[in-house]
Structure formats: structure tokens, C-alpha cells
C-alpha positions in Angstrom: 5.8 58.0 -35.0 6.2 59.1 -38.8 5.4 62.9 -39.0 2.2 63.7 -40.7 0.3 66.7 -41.8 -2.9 66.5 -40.2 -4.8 68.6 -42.5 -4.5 65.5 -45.2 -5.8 63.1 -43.0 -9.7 62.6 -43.7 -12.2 63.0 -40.4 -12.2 59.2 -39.9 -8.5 59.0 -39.8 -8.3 61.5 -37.9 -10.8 60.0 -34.8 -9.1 57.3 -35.2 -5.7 58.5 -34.5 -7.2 60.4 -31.1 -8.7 57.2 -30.5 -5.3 55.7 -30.7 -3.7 58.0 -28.2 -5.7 57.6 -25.6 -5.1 54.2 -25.7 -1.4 55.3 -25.7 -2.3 57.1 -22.7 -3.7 53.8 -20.8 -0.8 51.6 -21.9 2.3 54.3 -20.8 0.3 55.0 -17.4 0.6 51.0 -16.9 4.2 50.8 -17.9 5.2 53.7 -15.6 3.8 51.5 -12.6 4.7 48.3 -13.5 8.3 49.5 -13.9 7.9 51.2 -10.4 6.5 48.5 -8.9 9.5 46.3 -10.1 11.5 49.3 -8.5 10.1 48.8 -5.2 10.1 45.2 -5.2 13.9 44.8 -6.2 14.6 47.5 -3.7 13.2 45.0 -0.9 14.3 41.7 -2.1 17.4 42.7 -2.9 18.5 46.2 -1.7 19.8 48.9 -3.7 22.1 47.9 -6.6 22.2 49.1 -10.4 19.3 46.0 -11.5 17.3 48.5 -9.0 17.2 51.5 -10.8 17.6 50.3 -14.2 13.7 50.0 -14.5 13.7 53.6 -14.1 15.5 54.6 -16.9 12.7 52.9 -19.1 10.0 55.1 -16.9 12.0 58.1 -18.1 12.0 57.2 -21.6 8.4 56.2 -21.3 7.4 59.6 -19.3 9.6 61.3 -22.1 8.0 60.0 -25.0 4.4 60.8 -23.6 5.3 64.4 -23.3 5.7 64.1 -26.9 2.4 62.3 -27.4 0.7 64.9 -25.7 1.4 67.7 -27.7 0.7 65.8 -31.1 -2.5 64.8 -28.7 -3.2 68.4 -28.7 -2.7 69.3 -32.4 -4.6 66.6 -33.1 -7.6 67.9 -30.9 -7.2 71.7 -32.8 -7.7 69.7 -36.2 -10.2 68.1 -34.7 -11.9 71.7 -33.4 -11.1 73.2 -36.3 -13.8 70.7 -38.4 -16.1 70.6 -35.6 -15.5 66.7 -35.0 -16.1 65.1 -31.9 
């Protein structure tokens, strides 16, 4: 995501882009268990091999890159405090 400064960002755009994370939210929580799922299913079909654990590396990076989308979550929730928005 291209770094922004929030304080430029009009009220709309900035409901908008909250509105936009926690739809990020929803679609990271279903990647982390389908990837898992595919984890546990490769695991007893085929027993433990690389192809098994691969699908974890993309949970980290997924897991990783919501870490990050929480904090811009929360500077995005101060700007939103700061103008009394909802």
C-alpha cells in the first residue's frame, strides 16, 4: 500500500479506507484457513513432504502483512477520532 498522509485525505476518503480494512480483515482471516486447511488436508492424503508446508509460508506472509494493516488500521481510527467521524 502507497504511504499516505492521512491528514490530506477528506472525511469520505477516509471512511472509506476503514471501510476497506475491514474487509481486508475478512479476506486475510479466510486465506489463513483456507491455506491451513490445505495444510491439513495434504498432511493426510499425502503425509508430510515440502508441498505440505509450503502453504504455510503464504499464512506467514499473509499473518505478516496484517500486522502491518493493523497499525495503519489504528492511525487511521486516531484520524478518524481526532475529527469526531464515525
Amino acid at each position: 500500500m502507497k504511504p499516505e498522509n492521512l491528514t490530506e485525505l477528506n472525511d469520505q476518503e477516509l471512511l472509506q479506507k476503514i471501510k476497506g480494512m475491514k474487509n481486508n480483515k475478512i479476506i486475510d482471516a479466510a486465506a489463513v484457513g483456507f491455506t491451513i486447511g490445505i495444510v491439513v488436508f495434504s498432511a493426510v492424503k499425502n503425509g508430510f513432504t515440502f508441498f505440505t508446508f509450503f502453504p504455510l509460508i503464504l499464512t506467514y506472509l499473509i499473518v505478516r502483512n496484517s500486522k502491518n494493516n493493523k497499525i495503519l488500521e489504528q492511525e487511521l481510527q486516531k484520524e478518524l477520532d481526532s475529527r469526531n467521524l464515525k
